[in-house]
Backbone as CSV, one residue per row, in Angstrom:
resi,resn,N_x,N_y,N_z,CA_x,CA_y,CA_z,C_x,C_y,C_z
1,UNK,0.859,-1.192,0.000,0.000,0.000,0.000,0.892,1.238,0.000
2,UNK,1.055,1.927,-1.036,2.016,3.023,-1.379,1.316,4.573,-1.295
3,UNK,0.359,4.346,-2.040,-0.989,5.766,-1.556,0.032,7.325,-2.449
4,UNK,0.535,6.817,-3.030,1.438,7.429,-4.156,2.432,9.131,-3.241
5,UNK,2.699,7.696,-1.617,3.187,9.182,-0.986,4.562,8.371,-0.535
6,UNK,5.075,7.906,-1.306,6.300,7.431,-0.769,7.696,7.694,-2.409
7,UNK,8.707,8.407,-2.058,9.344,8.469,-2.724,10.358,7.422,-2.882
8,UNK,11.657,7.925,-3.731,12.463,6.549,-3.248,13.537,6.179,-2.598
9,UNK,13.363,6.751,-1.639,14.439,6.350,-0.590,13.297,5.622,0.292
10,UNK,12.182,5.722,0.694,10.959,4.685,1.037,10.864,3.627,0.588
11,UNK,10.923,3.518,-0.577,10.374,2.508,-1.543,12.178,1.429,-1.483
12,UNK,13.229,2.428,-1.531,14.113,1.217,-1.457,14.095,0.456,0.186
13,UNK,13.914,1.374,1.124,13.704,0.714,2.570,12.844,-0.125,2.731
14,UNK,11.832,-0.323,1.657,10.634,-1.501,1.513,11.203,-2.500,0.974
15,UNK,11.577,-2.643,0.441,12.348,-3.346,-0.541,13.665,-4.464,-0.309
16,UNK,14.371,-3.006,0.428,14.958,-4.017,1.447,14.861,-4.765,2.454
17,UNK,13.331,-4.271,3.082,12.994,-5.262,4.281,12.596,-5.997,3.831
18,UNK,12.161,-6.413,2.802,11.278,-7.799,2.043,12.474,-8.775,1.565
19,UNK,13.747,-8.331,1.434,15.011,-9.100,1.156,15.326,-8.543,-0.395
20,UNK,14.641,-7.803,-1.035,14.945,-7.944,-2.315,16.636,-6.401,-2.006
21,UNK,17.324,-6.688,-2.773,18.832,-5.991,-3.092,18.371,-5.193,-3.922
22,UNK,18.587,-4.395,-3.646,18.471,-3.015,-4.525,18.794,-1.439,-3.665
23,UNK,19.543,-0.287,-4.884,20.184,0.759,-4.278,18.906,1.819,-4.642
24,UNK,19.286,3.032,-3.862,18.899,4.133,-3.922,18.575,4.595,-5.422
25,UNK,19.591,4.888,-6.093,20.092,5.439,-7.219,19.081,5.157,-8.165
26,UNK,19.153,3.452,-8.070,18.250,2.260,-9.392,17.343,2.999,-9.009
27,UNK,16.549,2.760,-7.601,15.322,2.624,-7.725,14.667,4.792,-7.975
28,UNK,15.692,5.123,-7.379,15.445,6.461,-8.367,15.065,6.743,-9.448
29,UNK,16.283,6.656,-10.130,16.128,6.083,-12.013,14.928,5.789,-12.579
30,UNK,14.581,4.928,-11.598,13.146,3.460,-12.314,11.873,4.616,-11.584
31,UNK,11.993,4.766,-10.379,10.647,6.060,-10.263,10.444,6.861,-11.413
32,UNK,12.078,7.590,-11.952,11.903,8.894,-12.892,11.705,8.250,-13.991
33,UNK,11.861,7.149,-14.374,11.535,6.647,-15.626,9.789,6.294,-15.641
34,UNK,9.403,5.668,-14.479,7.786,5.981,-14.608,6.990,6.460,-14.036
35,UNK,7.651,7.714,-13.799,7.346,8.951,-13.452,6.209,8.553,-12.106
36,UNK,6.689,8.166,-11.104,6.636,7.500,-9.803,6.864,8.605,-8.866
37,UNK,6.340,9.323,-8.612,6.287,10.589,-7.332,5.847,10.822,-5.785
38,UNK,6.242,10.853,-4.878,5.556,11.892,-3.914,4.931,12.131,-3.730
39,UNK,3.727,12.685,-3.533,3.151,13.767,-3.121,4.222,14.773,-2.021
40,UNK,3.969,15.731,-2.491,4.555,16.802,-1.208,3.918,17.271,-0.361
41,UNK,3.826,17.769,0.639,3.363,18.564,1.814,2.815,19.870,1.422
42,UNK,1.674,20.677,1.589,1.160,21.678,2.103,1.297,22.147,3.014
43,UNK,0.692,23.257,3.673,0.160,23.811,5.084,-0.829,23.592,4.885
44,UNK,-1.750,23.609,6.802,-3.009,24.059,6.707,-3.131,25.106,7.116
45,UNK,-4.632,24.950,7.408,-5.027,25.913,8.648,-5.281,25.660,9.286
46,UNK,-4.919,26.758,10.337,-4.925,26.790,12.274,-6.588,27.075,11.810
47,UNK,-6.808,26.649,13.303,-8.333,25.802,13.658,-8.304,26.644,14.827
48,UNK,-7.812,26.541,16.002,-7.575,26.686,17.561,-7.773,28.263,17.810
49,UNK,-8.758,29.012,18.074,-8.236,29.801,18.528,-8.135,30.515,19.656
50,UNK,-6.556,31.411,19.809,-5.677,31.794,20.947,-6.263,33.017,20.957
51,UNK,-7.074,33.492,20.346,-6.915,35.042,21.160,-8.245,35.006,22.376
52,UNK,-8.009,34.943,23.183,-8.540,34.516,24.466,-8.488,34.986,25.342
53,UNK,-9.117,35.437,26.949,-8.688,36.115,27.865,-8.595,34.790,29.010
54,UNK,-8.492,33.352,28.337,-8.054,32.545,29.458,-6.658,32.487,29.726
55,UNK,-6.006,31.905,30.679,-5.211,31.572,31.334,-4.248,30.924,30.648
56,UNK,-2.986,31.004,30.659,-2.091,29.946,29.714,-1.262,28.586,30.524
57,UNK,-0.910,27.961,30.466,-0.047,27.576,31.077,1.337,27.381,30.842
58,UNK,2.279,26.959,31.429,3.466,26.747,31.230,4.001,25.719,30.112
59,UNK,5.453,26.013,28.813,5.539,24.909,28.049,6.802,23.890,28.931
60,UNK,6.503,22.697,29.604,6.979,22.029,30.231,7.967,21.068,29.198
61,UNK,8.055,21.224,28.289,8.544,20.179,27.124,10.025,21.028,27.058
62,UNK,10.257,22.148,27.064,11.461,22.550,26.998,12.942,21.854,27.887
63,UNK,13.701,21.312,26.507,14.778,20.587,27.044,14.470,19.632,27.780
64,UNK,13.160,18.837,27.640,12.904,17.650,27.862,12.645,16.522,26.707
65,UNK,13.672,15.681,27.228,14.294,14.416,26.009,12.886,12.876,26.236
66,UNK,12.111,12.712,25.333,11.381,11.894,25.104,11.962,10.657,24.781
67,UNK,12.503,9.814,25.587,12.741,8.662,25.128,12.183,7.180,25.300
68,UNK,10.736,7.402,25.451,9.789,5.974,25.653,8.596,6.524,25.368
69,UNK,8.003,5.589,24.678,6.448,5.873,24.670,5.332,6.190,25.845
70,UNK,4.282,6.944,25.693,3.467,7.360,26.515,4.194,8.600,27.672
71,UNK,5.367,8.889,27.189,5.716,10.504,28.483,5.373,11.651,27.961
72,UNK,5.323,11.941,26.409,4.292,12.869,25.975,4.032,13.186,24.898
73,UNK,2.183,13.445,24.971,1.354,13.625,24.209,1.153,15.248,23.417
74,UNK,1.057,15.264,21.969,0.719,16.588,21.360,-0.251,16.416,20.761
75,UNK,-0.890,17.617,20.903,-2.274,17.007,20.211,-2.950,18.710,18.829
76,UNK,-3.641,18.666,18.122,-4.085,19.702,17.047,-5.672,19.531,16.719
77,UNK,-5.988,20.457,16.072,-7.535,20.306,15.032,-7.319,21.188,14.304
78,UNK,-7.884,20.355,13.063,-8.035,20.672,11.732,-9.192,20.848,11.486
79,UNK,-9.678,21.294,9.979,-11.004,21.388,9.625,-10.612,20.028,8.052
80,UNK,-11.672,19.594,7.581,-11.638,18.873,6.937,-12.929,18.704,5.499
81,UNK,-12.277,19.629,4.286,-13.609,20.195,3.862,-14.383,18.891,3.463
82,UNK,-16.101,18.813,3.188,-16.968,18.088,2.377,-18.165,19.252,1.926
83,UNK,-18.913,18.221,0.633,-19.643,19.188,0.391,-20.754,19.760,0.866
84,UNK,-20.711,18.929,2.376,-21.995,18.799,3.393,-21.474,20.220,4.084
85,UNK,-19.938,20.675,4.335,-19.901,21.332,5.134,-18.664,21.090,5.656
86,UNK,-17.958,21.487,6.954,-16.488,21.780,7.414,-16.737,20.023,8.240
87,UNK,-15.787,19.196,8.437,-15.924,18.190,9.196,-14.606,18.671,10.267
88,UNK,-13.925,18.453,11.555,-12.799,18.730,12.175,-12.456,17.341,12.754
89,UNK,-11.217,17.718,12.882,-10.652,16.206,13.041,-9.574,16.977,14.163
90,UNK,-9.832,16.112,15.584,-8.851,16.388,16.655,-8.316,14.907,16.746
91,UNK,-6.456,15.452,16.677,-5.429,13.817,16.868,-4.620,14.024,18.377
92,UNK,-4.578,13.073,18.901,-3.566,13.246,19.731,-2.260,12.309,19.205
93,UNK,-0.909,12.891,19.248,0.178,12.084,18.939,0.727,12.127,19.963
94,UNK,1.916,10.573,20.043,2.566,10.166,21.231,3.997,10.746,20.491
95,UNK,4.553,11.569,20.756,5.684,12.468,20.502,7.001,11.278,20.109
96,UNK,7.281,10.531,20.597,7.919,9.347,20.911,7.867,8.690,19.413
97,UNK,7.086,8.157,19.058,6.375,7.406,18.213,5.907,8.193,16.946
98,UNK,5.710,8.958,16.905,4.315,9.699,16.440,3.378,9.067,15.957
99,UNK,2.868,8.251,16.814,1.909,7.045,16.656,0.585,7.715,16.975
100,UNK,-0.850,7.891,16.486,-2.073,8.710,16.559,-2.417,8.133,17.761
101,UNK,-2.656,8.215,19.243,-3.103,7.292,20.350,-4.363,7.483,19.847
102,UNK,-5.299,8.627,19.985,-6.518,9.576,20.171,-6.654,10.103,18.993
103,UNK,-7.940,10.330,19.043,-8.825,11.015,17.292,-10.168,11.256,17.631
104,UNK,-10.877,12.156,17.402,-11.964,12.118,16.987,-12.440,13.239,15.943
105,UNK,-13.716,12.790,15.745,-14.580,13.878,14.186,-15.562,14.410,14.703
106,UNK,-15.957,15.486,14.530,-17.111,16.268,14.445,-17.457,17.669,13.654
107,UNK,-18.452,17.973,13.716,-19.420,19.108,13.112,-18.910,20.401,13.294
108,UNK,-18.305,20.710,14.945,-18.499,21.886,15.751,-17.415,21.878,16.118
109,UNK,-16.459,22.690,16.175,-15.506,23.172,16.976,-15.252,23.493,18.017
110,UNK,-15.755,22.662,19.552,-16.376,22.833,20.239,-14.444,22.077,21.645
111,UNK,-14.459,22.365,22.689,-13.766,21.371,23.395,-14.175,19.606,23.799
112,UNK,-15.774,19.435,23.223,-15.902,18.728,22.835,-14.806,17.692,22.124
113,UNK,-15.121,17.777,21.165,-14.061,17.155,20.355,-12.367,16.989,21.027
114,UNK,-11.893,17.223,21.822,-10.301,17.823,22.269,-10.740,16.560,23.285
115,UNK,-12.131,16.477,24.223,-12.276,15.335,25.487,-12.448,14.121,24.476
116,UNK,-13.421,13.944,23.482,-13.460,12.641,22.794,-12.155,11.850,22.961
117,UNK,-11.236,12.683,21.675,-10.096,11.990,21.058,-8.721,12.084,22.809
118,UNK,-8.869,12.149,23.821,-8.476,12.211,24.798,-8.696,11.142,26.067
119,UNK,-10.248,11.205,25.657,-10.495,9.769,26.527,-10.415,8.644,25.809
120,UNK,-10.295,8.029,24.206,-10.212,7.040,23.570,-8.827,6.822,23.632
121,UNK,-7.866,8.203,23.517,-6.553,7.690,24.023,-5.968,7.123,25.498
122,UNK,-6.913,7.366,26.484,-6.339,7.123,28.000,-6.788,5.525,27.800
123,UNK,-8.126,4.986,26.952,-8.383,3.840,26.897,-7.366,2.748,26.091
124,UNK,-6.937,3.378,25.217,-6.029,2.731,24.403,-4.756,2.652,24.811
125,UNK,-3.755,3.427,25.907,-2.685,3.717,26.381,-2.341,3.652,27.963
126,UNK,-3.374,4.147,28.611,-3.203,3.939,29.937,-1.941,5.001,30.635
127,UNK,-1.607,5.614,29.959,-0.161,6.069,30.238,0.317,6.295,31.635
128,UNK,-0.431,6.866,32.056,-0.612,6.823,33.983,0.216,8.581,34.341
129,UNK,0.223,9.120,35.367,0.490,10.195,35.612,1.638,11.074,35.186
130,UNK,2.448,10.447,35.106,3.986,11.075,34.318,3.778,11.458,33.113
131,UNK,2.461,11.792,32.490,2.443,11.910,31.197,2.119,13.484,31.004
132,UNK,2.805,14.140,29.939,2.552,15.403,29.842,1.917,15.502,28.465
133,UNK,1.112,16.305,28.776,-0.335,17.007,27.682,0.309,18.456,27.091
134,UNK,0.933,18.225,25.659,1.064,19.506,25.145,0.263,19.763,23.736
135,UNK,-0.207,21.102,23.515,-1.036,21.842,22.212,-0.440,22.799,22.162
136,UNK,-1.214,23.768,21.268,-1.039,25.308,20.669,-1.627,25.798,21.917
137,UNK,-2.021,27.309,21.918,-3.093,27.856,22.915,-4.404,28.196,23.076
138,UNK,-4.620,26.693,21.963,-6.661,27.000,21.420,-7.236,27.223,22.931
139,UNK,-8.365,27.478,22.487,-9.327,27.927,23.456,-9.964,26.499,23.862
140,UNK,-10.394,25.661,22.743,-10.306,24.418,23.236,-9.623,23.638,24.159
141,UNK,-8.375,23.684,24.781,-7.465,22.990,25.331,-7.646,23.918,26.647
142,UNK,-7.999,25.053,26.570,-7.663,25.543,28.052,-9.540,25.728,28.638
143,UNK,-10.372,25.017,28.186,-11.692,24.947,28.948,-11.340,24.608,30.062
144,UNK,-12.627,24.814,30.696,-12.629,24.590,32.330,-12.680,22.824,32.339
145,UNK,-13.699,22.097,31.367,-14.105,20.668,31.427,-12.831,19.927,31.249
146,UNK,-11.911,20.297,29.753,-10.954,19.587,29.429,-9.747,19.869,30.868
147,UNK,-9.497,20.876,31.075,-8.224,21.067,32.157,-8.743,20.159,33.271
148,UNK,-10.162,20.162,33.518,-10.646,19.055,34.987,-10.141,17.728,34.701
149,UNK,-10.807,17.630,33.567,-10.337,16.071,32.876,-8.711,15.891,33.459
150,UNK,-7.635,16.776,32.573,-6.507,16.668,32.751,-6.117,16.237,34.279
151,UNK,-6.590,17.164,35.052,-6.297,17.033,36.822,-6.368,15.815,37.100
152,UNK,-8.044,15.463,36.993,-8.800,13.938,37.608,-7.908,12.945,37.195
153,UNK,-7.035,12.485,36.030,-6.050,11.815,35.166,-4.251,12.445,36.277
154,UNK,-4.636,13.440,36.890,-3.288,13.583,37.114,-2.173,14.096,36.026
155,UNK,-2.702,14.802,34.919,-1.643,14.996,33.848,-1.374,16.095,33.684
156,UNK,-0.216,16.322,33.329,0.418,17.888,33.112,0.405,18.587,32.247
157,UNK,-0.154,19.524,32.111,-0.901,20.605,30.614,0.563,21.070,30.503
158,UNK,1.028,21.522,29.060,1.235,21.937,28.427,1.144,22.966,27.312
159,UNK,2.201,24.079,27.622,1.499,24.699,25.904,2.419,25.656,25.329
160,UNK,2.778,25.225,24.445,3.777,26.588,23.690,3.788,27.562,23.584
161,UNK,4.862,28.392,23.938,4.987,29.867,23.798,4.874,30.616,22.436
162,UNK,4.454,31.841,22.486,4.013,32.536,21.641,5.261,32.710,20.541
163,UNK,5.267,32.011,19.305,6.102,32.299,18.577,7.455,31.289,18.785
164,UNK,6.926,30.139,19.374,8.033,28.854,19.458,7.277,27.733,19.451
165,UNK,7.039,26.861,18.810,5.898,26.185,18.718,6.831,24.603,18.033
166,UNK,8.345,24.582,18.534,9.149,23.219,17.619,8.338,22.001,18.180
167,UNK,7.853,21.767,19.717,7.196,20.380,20.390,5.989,20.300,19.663
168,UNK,5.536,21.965,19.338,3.978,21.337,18.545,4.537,21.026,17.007
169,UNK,5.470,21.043,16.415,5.668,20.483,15.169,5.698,19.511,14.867
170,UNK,5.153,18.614,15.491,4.878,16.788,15.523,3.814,16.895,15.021
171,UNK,2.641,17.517,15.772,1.276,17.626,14.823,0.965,17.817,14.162
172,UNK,1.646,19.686,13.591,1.713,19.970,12.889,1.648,19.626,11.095
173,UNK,3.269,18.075,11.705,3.486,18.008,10.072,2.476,16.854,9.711
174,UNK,1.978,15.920,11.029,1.220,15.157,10.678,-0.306,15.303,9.882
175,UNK,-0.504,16.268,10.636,-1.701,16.811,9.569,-1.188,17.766,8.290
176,UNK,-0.084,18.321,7.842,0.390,18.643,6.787,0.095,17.504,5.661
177,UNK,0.846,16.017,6.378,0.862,14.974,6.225,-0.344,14.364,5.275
178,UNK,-1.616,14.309,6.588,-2.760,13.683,6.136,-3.086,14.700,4.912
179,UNK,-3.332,16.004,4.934,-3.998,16.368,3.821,-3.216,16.553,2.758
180,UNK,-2.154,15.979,2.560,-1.619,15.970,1.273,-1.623,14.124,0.736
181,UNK,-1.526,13.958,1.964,-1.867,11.549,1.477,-3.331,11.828,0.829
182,UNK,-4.285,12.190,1.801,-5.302,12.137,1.346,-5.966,12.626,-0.014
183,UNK,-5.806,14.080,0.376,-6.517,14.884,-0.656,-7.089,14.659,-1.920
184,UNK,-8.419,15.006,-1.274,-9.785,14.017,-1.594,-10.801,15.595,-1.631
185,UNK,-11.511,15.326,-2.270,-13.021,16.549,-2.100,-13.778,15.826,-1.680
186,UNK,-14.410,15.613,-0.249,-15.715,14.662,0.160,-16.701,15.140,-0.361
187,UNK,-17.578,13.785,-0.945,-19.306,14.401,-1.322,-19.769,14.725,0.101
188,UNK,-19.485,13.729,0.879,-20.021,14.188,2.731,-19.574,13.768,3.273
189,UNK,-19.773,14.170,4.673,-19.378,13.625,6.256,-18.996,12.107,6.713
190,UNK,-19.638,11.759,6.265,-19.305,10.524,6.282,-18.658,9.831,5.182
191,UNK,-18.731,10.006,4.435,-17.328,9.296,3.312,-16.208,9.846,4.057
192,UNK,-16.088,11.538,3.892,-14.745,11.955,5.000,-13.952,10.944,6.326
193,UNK,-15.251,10.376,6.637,-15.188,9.622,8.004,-14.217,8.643,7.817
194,UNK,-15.115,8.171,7.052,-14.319,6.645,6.288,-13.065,6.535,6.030
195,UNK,-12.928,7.561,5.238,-11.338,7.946,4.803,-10.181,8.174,5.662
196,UNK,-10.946,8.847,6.609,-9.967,9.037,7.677,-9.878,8.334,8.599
197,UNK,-10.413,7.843,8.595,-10.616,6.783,9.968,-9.449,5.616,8.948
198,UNK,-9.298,5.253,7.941,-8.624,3.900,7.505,-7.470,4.445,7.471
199,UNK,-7.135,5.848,6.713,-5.655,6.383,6.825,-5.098,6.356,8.096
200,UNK,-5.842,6.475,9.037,-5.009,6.352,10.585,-5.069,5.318,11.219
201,UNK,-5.802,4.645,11.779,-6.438,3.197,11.748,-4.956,2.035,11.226
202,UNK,-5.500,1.788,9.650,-4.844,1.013,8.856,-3.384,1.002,8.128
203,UNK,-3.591,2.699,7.697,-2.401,3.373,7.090,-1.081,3.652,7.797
204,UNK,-1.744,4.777,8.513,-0.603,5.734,8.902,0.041,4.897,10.110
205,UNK,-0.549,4.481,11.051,0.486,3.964,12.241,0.817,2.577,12.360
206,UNK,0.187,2.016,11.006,0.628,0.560,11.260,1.574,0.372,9.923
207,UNK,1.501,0.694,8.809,2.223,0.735,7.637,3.035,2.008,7.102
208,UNK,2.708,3.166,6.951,3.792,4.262,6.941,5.140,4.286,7.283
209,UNK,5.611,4.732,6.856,7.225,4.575,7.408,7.837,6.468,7.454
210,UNK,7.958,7.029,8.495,8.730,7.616,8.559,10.311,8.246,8.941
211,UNK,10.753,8.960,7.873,12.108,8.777,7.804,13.013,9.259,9.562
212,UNK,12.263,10.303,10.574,12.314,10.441,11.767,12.130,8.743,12.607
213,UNK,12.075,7.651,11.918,11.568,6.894,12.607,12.309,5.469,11.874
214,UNK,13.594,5.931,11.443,14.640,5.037,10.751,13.993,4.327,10.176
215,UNK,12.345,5.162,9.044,11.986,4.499,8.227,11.298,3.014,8.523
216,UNK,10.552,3.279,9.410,9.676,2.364,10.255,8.383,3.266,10.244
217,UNK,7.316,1.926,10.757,6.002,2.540,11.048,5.848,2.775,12.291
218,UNK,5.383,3.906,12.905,5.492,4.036,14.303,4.625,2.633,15.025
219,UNK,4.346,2.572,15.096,3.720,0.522,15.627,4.847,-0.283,15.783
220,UNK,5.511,-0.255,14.600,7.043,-1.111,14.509,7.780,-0.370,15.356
221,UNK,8.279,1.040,15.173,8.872,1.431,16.204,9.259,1.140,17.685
222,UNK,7.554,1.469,18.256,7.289,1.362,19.223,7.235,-0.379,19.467
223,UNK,7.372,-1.179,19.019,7.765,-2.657,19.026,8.963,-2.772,19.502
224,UNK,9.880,-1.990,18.333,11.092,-2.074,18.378,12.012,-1.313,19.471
225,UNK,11.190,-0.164,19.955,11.490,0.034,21.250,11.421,-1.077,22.967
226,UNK,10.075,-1.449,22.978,9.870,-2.533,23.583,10.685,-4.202,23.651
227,UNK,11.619,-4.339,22.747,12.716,-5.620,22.809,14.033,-4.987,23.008
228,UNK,14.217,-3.519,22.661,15.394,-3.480,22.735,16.204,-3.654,24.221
C-alpha cells in the first residue's frame, strides 16, 4: 500500500525489508523513468483559537528528552472540507512514536471534540500520571471541562509559547501529512469519516514509514522500542 506518498528512498527501505537488493540510485532512475512521485506537503489551517482572555499555562517540554512511549502527548484540530460542510478532526500524537493514540470527528468546533479523542486515548494507552499534555493555545485545550479532565487523570498541561511552537511540530506536520496523502473533495461527512478513519487506523500507524523513525512505522517502532 504506497498511496502514491512514498518516494524513493521509502520505496528502497521496503524493498529491502522484504530481502529484495536493490540501491537508492536504481530505484530512483526506475521512479523517474515511470514517473513515480511523492506527493509533497502543504500547510493548513490553524483551527484553535488563541486570542482569548483565558489563562495559559506553562511549556513544560522545553529541554525535555522523550525517550519511551506514553511521556508525551501533542495534540491539534483541523477542519476537513466536504460538500456537506467543514468536518474537524482532533489527533492526539505520542511524541515518541508519532503514533495517533486519540482522534476524533465532528461538526463543531467545540472542546468537545479535544475530550473525545483524549479519553479514547487514556483507553487505548493507559499512560498513567507522568504523562505530559502539550497543544497550541486553542481555546479548546484551556476549557474549564478539558483542564478538569486533565487534573482527575493527574496529567500535566502543556502549551507553547508565543512564537516557538518546535514540540507542537509533531502535529503539525502530521496533519500537513494527512492532507496531502489524502486529498480528496468529500461528497459528505461521512465518506470523510471513512477515509480518515482507515488512513489512521490502517495506514498511517501501522504501515507508513517515517524517515524520523529510521523508516519504520510508528507501531514497529514502538515494538522495536519494547525488545530493545
Amino acid at each position: 500500500m504506497n498511496r502514491q506518498v512514498s518516494g524513493s528512498p521509502r520505496i528502497t527501505k521496503k524493498l529491502q525489508s522484504q530481502g529484495v537488493s536493490c540501491e537508492k540510485n536504481r530505484i530512483a532512475r526506475l521512479t523517474s523513468i515511470n514517473s513515480i512521485w511523492a506527493k509533497t506537503k502543504r500547510r493548513y489551517k490553524v483551527t484553535t483559537h488563541s486570542r482569548h482572555q483565558r489563562s495559559t499555562v506553562p511549556h513544560l517540554l522545553k529541554g525535555h528528552c522523550i525517550d519511551k512511549p506514553n511521556a508525551a502527548w501533542v495534540s491539534d484540530i483541523i477542519y476537513i472540507r466536504t460538500h456537506e460542510g467543514w468536518l474537524y478532526l482532533a489527533a492526539i500524537l505520542d511524541i515518541f512514536s508519532r503514533s495517533i493514540v486519540g482522534w476524533s470527528m465532528g461538526y463543531r468546533l467545540t472542546d468537545g471534540l479535544i475530550i473525545r479523542a483524549f479519553l479514547k486515548a487514556m483507553r487505548r494507552k493507559n499512560p498513567g500520571a507522568s504523562l505530559i499534555f502539550h497543544s497550541d493555545r486553542g481555546s479548546q485545550y484551556l476549557s474549564h471541562r478539558f483542564r478538569n479532565l486533565l487534573a482527575t487523570y493527574g496529567i500535566a498541561q502543556s502549551m507553547s509559547n508565543t512564537g516557538n511552537c518546535y514540540d507542537h511540530a509533531v502535529a503539525e506536520s502530521f496533519f500537513a501529512t494527512l492532507k496531502t496523502e489524502l486529498d480528496h473533495h468529500y461528497e459528505s461527512r461521512s465518506i470523510a469519516r471513512q477515509s480518515i478513519f482507515e488512513y489512521i487506523e490502517v495506514f498511517y500507524n501501522r504501515i507508513r514509514r517515517h524517515l524520523a523513525l529510521n523508516h519504520v512505522s510508528p507501531l514497529e517502532y514502538e515494538r522495536n522500542h519494547m525488545v530493545a
